[in-house]
C-alpha positions as semicolon CSV with decimal commas, in nm:
position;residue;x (nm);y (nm);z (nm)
1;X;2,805;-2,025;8,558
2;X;2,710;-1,653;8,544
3;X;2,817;-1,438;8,777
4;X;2,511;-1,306;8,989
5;X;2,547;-0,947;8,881
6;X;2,572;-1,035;8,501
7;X;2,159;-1,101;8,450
8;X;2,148;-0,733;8,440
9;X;2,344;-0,752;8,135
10;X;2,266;-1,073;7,944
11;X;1,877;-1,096;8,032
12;X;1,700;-1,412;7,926
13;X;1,456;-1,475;7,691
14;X;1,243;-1,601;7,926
15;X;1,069;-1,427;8,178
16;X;1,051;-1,515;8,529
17;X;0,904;-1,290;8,706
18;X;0,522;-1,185;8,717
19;X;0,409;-0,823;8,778
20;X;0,130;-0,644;8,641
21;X;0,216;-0,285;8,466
22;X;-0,098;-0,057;8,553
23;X;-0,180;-0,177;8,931
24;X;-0,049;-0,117;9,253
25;X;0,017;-0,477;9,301
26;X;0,358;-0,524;9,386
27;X;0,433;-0,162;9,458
28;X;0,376;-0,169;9,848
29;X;0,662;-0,161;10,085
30;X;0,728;-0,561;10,206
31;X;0,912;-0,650;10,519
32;X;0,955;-1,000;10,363
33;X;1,151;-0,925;10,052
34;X;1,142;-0,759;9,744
35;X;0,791;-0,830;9,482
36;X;0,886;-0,935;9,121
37;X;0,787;-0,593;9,019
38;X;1,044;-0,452;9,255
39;X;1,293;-0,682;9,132
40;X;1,209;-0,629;8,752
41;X;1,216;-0,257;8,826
42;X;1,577;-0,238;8,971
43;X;1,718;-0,491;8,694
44;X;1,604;-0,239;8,456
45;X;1,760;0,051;8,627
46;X;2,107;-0,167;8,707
47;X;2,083;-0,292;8,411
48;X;2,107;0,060;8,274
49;X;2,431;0,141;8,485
50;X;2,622;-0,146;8,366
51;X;2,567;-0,110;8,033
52;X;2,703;0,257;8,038
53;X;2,982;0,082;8,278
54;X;3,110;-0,203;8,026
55;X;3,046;0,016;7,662
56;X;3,181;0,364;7,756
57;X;2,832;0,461;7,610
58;X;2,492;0,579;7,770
59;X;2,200;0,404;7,705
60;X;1,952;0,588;7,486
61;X;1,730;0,673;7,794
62;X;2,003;0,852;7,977
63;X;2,057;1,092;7,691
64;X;1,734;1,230;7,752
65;X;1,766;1,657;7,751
66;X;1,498;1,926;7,746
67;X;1,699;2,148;7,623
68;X;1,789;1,933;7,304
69;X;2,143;2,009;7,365
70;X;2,321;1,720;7,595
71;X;2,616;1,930;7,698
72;X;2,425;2,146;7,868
73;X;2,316;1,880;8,187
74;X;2,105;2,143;8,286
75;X;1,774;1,985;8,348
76;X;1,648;1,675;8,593
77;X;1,749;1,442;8,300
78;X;2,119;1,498;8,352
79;X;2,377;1,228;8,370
80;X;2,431;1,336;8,717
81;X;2,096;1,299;8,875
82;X;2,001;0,916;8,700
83;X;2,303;0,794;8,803
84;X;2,326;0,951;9,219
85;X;1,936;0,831;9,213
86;X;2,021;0,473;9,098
87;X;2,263;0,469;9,385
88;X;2,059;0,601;9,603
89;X;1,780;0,337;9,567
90;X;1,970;0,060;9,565
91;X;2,120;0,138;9,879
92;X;1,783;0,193;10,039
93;X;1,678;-0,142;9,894
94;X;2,019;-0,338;9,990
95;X;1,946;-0,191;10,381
96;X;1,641;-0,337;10,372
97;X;1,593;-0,625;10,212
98;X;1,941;-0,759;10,110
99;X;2,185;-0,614;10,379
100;X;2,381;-0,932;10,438
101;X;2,467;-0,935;10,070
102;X;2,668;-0,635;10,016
103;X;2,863;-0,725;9,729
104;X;2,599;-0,644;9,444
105;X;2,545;-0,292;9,583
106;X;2,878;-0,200;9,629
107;X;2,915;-0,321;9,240
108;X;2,680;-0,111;9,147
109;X;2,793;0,206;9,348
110;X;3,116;0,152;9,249
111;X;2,996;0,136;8,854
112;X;2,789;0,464;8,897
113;X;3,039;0,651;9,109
114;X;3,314;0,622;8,804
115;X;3,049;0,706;8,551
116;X;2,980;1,006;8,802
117;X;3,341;1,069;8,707
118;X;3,302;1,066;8,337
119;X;3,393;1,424;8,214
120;X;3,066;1,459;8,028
121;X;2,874;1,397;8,313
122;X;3,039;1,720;8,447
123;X;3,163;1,899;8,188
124;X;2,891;2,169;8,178
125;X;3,032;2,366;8,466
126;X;3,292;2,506;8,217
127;X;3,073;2,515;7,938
128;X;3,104;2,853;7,778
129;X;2,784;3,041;7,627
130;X;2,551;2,810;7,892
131;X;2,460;2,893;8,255
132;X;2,140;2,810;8,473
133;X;1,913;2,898;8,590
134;X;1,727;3,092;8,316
135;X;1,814;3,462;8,462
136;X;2,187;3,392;8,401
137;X;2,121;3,168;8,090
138;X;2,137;3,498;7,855
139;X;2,401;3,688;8,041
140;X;2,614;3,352;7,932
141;X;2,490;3,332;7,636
142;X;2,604;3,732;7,553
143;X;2,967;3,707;7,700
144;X;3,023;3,315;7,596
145;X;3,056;3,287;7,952
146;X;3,016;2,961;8,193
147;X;2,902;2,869;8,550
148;X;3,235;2,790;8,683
149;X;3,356;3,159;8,525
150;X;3,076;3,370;8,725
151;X;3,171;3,177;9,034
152;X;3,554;3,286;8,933
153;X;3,442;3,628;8,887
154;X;3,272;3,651;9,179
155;X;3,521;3,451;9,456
156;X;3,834;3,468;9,258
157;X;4,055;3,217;9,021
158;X;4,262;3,061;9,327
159;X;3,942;3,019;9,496
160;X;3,754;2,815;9,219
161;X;4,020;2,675;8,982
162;X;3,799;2,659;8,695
163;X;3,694;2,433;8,530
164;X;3,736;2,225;8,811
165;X;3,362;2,085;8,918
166;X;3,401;2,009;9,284
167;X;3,698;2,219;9,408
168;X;3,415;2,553;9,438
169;X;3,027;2,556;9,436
170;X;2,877;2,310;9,228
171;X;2,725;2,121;9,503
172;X;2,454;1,972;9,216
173;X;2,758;1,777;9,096
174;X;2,997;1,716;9,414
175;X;2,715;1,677;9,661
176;X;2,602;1,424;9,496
177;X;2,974;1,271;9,405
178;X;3,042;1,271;9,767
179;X;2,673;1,118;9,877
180;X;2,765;0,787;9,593
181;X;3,115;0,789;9,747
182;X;2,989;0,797;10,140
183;X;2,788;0,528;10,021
184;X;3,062;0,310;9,825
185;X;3,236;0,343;10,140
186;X;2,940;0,206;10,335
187;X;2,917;-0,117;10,112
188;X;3,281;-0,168;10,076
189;X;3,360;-0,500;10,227
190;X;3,731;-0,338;10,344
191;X;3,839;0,000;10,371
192;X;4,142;-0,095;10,076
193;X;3,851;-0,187;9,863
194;X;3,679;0,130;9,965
195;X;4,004;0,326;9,898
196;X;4,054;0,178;9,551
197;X;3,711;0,226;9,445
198;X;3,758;0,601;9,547
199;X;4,006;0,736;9,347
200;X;3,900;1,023;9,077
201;X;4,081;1,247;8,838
202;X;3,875;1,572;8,702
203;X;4,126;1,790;8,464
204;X;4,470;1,734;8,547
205;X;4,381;1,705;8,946
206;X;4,372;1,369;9,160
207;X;4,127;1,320;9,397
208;X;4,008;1,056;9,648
209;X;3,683;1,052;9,884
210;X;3,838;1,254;10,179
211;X;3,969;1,515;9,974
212;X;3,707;1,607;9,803
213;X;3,521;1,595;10,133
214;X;3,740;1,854;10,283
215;X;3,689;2,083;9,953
216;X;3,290;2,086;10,063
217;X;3,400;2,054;10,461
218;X;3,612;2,396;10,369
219;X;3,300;2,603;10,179
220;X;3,061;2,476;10,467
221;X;3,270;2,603;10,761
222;X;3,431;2,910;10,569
223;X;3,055;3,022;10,498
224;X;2,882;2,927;10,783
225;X;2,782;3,253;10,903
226;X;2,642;3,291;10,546
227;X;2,352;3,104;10,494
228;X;2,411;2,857;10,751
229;X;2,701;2,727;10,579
230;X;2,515;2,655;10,256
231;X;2,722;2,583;9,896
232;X;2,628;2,731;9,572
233;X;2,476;2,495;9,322
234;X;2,433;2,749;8,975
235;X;2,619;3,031;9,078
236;X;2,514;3,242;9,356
237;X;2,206;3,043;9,431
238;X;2,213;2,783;9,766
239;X;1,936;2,532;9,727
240;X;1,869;2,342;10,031
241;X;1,781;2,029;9,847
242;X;2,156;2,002;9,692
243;X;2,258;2,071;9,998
244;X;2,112;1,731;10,170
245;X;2,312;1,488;9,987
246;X;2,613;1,714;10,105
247;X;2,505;1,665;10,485
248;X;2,415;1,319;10,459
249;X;2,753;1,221;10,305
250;X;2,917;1,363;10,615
251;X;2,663;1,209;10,891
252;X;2,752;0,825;10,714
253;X;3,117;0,930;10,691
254;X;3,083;1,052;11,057
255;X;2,971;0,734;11,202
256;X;3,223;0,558;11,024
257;X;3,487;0,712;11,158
258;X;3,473;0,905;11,539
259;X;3,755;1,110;11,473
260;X;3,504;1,313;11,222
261;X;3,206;1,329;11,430
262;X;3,259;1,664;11,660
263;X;3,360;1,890;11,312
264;X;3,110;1,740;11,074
265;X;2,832;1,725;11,330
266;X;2,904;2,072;11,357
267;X;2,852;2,154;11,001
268;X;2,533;1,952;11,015
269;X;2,374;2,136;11,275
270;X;2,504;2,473;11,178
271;X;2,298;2,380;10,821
272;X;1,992;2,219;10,998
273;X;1,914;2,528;11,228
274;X;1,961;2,776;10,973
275;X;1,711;2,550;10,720
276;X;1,505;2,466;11,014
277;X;1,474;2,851;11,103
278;X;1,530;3,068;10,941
279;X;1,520;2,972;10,584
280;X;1,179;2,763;10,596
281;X;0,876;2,985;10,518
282;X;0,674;3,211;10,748
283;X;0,365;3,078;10,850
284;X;0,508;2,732;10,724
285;X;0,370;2,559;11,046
286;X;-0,004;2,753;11,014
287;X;-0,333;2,523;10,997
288;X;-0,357;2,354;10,651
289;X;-0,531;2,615;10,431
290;X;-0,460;2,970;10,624
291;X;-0,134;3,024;10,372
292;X;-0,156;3,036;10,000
293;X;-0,033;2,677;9,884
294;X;0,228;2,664;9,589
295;X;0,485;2,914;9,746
296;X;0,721;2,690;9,928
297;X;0,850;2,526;10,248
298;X;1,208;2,602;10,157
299;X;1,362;2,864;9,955
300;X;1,645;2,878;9,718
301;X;1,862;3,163;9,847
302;X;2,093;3,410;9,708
303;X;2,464;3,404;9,830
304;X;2,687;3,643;9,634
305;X;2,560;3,966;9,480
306;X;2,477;3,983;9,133
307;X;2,699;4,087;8,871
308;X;2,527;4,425;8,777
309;X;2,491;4,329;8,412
310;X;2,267;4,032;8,529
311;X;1,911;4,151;8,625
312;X;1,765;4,016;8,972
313;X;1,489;3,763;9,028
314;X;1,254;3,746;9,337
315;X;1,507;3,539;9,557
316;X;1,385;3,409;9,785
317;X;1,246;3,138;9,539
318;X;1,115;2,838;9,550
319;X;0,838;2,519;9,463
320;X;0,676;2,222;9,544
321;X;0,909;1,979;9,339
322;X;1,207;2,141;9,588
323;X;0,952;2,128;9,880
324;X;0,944;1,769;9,848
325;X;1,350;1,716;9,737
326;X;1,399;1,880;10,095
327;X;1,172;1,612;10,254
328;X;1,260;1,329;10,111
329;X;1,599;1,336;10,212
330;X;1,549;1,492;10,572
331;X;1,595;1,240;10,769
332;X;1,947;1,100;10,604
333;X;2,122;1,343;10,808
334;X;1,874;1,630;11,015
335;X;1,868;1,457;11,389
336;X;1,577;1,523;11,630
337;X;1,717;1,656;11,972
338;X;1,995;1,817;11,828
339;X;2,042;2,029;12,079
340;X;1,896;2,376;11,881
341;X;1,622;2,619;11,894
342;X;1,509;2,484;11,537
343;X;1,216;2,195;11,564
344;X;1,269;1,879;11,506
345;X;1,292;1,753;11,192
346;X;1,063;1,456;11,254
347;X;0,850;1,702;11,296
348;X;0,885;1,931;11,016
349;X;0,862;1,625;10,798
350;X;0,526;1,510;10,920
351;X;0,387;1,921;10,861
352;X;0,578;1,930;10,512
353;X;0,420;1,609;10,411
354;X;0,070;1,749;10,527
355;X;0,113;2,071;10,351
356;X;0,225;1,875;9,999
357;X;-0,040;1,618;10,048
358;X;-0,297;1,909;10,063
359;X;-0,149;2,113;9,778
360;X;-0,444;2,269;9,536
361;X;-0,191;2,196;9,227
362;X;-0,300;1,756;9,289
363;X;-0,476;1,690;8,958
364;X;-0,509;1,308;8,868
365;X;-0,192;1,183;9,018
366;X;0,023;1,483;8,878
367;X;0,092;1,762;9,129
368;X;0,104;2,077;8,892
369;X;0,260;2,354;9,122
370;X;0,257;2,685;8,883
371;X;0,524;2,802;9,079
372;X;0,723;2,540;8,948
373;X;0,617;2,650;8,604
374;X;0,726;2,927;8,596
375;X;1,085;2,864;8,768
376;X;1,189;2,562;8,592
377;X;0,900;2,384;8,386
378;X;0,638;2,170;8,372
379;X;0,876;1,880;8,380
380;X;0,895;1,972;8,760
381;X;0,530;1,830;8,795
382;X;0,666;1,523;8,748
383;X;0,944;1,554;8,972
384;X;0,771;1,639;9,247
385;X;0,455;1,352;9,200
386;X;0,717;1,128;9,148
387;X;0,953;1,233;9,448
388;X;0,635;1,251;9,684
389;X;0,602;0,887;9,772
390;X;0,940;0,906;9,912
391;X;0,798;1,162;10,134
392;X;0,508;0,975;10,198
393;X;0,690;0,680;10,284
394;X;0,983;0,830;10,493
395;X;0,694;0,942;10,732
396;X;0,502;0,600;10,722
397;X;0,143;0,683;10,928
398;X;-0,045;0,470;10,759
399;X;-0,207;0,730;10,509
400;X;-0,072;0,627;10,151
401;X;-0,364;0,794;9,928
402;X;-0,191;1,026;9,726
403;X;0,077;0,834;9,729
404;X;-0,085;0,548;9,556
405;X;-0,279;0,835;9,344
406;X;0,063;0,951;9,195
407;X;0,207;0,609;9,174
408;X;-0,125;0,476;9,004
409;X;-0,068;0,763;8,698
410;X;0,278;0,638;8,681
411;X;0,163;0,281;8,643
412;X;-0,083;0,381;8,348
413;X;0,242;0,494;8,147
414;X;0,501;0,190;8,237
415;X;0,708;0,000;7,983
416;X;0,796;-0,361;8,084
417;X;1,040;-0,652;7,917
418;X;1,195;-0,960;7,971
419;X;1,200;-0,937;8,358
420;X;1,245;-0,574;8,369
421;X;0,963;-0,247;8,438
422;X;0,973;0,102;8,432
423;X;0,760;0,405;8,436
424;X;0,833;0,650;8,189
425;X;0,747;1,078;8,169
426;X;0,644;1,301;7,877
427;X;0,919;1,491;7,991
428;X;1,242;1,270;7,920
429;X;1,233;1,176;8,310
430;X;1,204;0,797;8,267
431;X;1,470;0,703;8,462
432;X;1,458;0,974;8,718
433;X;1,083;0,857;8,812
434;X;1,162;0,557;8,844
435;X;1,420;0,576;9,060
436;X;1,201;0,779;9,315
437;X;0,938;0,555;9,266
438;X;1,139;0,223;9,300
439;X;1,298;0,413;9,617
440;X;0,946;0,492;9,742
441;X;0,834;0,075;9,755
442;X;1,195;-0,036;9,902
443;X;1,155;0,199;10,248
444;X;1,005;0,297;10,540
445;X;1,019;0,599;10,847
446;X;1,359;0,395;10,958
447;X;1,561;0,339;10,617
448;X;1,723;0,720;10,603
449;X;1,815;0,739;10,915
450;X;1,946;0,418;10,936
451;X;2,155;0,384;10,626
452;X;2,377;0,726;10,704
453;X;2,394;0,603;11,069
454;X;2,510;0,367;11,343
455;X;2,218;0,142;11,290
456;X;2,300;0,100;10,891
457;X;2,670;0,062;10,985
458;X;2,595;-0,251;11,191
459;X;2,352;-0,393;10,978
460;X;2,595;-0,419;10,677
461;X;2,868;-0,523;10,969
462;X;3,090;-0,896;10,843
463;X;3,117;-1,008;11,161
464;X;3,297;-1,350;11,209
465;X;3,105;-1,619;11,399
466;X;2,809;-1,435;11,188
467;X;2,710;-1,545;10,857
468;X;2,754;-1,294;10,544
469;X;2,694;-1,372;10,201
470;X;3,009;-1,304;10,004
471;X;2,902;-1,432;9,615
472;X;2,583;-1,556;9,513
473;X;2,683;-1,788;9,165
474;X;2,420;-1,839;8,932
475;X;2,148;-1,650;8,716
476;X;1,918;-1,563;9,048
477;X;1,715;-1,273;9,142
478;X;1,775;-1,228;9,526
479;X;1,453;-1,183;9,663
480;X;1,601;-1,105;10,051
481;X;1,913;-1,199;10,233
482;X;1,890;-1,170;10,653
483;X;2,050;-1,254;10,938
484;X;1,862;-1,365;11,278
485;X;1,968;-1,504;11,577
486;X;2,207;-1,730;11,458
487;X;2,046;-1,788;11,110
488;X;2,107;-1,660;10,768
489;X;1,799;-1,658;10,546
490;X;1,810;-1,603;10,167
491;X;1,564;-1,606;9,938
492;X;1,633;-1,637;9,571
493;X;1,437;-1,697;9,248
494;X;1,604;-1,806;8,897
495;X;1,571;-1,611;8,620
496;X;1,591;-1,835;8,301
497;X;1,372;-2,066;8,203
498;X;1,490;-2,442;8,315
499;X;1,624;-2,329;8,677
500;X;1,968;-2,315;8,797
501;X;2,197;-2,454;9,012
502;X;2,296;-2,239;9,298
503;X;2,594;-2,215;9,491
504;X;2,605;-1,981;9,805
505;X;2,937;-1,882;9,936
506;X;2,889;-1,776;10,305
507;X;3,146;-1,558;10,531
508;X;3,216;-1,585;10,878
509;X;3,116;-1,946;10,999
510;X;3,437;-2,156;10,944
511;X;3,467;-2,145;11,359
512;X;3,112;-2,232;11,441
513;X;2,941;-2,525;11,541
514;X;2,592;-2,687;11,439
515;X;2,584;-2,577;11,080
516;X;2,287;-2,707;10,891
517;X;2,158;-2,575;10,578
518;X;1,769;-2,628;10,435
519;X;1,595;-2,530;10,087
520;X;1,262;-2,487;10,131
521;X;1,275;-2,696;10,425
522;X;1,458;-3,004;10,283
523;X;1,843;-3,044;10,386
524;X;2,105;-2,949;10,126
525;X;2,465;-3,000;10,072
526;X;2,712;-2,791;10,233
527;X;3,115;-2,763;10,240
528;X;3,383;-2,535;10,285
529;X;3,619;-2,399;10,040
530;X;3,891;-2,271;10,224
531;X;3,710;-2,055;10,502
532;X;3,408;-1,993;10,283
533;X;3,105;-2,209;10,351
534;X;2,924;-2,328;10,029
535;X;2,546;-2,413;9,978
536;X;2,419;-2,545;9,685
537;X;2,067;-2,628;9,542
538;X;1,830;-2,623;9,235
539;X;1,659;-2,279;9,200
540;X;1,362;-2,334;9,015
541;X;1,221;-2,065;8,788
542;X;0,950;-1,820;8,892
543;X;0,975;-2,030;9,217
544;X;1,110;-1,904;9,519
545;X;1,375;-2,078;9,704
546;X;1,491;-1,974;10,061
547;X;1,773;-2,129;10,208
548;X;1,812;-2,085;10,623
549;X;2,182;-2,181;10,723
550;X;2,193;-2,228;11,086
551;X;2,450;-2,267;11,367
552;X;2,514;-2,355;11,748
């Protein structure tokens, strides 16, 4: 039998799964368990991440670049950003609809987080003759110069070790690296698997999880009476939104380990009352419509002065597609009550969302900030429409309208396949939307806080004299897998045409009493290999099947 993870790579010819392209059905958030259009949408994008895995390649739609020159990475189509994104959904999806099957996701975190590693997925920070963003680009282009050799100019060669992209700055690349590996570590069913999966080599340097943790740990607390600790991203430039994945790394890490807590928390609120402060805009908290809309919530600040041969831009700087990066990913790692003068970011998440939702850019779905424009594109109108749901749903009040507006557009340009969706962008940001998108239908106002804290950490938690799903073995779509009290519920659906017979291997119950097992209500076989239970059963196609194992 297949492997469960393998339908991602050798998809049937026959479809299984029903979803209209062009309708909101099947795009709502479902405490049940995931739709077939959820399920068709994150075989496409896994499907994506093992194929890069398994042929050294990238699929066609990764190699997507405005710029028409791939080494560059510059632009929201990078390597970087639909790989971290993937990650990022699945993980929000595995919380919440699949937590007591960990295995897939920490497959598939694993896969990305060695792509992640790839050296052309990084490469551009040494790239001579290229820098971003555009006021640097023809300063680089003059002197043949790269990103990593300003920074190295600027902070010295000991300090950045060029072209080394996560010992200095960079935080577009290693903020990201470290967010994937916080969240390999999460998934990991032991800390040796953890470990192995962990290990890195960039140049002629080794590196594992913690240590690249303490490289970002080091810039935080060396700078943090500079911009509340923030990292540089292109050179001399802190954006707060890069800065999120950093922070929410270090909250997950955190409550995995007690020993970090006191210094990281630290760092965390050092960054959170300098965003929540003094870098979010005057007037930011005014009644809807008294400040001009398409200025910003958040700005992109200057660090290090400018090299006098490169002219200066109006920093501070910033946009509605950043606006909404910084509120998506709030609540992974910003804590209400934190004990600072700063509001709470509950709070500022509700008033960001209002602002956004109000924004005079909204035109049919797309929200067209000029601002955004003019610093980085058009192809941040789609960034930002398709980010916003995530917004929209990490507040969860009830009001989805221009949510559904902006999803709706995106539905209107969708590709489909055999069991497999997408939504694609006239701007080479296929899989980028439809990672926020797919992100947007799998949570709700718990799911970031949860998955980087204690509530994630014992939801995922193989406890014995608890079930846990260690292999699912058959060509299955796994629609949900829960615990209850003293239940484990899972709910799959085959995905070839003619069914498939099913075997569940279940953790954690070779000491318990009582154990039944149903399909759809009707008694099944069960038996124990080793200390593995097993429960088998016919999976019919485009049927579901939910088996409830039970115990005394």
């Amino acid at each position: 039998m297949l492997p469960f993870l393998l339908i991602f790579l050798l998809p049937c010819a026959f479809s299984t799964l029903t979803f209209e392209p062009g309708s909101l059905d099947g795009t709502l958030f479902s405490p049940v368990g995931l739709t077939d259009k959820q399920l068709a949408i994150f075989s496409w994008l896994e499907g994506l991440v093992y194929e890069a895995g398994s042929t050294g390649g990238w699929p066609d739609v990764y190699k997507t670049n405005e710029t028409g020159n791939l080494p560059t990475q510059r632009g929201m189509p990078s390597y970087r950003y639909s790989l971290a994104f993937t990650g990022y959904a699945a993980a929000a999806k595995a919380i919440t609809h699949t937590p007591m099957h960990t295995k897939p996701t920490f497959d598939l975190l694993s896969t990305i987080f060695n792509l992640m590693v790839r050296e052309e997925v990084y490469s551009y920070w040494g790239q001579k003759g290229d820098c971003a963003p555009f006021f640097l680009t023809t300063y680089c282009e003059k002197y043949n110069t790269s990103m990593c050799d300003l920074d190295e100019a600027w902070h010295g060669k000991d300090a950045t070790r060029c072209p080394d992209p996560v010992y200095f700055g960079n935080i577009m690349y290693s903020g990201h690296l470290a967010h994937i590996g916080a969240l390999v570590h999460l998934f990991a069913r032991t800390p040796d698997e953890a470990e192995e999966a962990l290990k890195f080599k960039v140049g002629t340097t080794d590196y594992t999880l913690d240590s690249l943790v303490s490289r970002l740990v080091f810039q935080a607390e060396g700078q943090r009476d500079v911009l509340g600790g923030g990292i540089t991203c292109e050179p001399a430039n802190v954006y707060p939104s890069c800065q999120s994945h950093l922070h929410a790394s270090l909250r997950l890490l955190a409550t995995e380990d007690s020993a970090k807590e006191s210094r990281f928390s630290a760092i965390r609120k050092n960054w959170q009352e300098y965003l929540l402060l003094d870098n979010i805009a005057k007037g930011w908290d005014s009644p809807v419509g008294s400040t001009p809309f398409g200025e910003r919530i958040f700005e992109i600040a200057q660090q290090t002065p400018r090299h006098p041969s490169i002219p200066d831009f109006g920093i501070p700087i910033g946009c509605a597609s950043h606006d909404v990066w910084v509120l998506a990913y709030l609540r992974s790692w910003a804590l209400d009550n934190a004990d600072t003068p700063a509001p709470d970011p509950s709070y500022v998440l509700a008033r960001g969302r209002e602002l956004l939702k109000n924004h005079a850019g909204w035109k049919d779905g797309q929200l067209q900030d000029e601002r955004c424009k003019v610093l980085a594109g058009e192809e941040n109108w789609d960034v930002a429409s398709a980010m916003y749901p995530v917004v929209e749903a990490a507040v969860s009040d009830g009001d989805f309208e221009k949510s559904n507006e902006a999803i709706l557009r995106f539905e209107k340009q969708s590709g489909s396949g055999v069991n497999t969706m997408w939504y694609t962008s006239e701007f080479g940001l296929d899989v980028f939307v439809t990672t926020q998108l797919a992100m947007s239908f799998v949570m709700d106002n718990t799911t970031m806080v949860n998955l980087h804290g204690a509530a994630g950490v014992k939801k995922l938690a193989r406890i014995k004299g608890e079930g846990y799903i260690n292999e699912v073995e058959g060509d299955v779509f796994v629609r949900r897998a829960k615990k209850g009290d003293k239940a484990l519920d899972v709910t799959l659906v085959a995905a070839g045409e003619g069914g498939e017979e099913v075997r569940v291997r279940i953790g954690g119950l070779n000491e318990v009493e009582g154990l039944n097992a149903t399909m759809n209500g009707q008694k099944v076989s069960l038996s124990f290999e080793g200390e593995e239970l097993v429960v088998e059963g016919h999976v019919k196609n485009g049927v579901d099947s939910n088996f409830i194992v039970t115990w005394t």
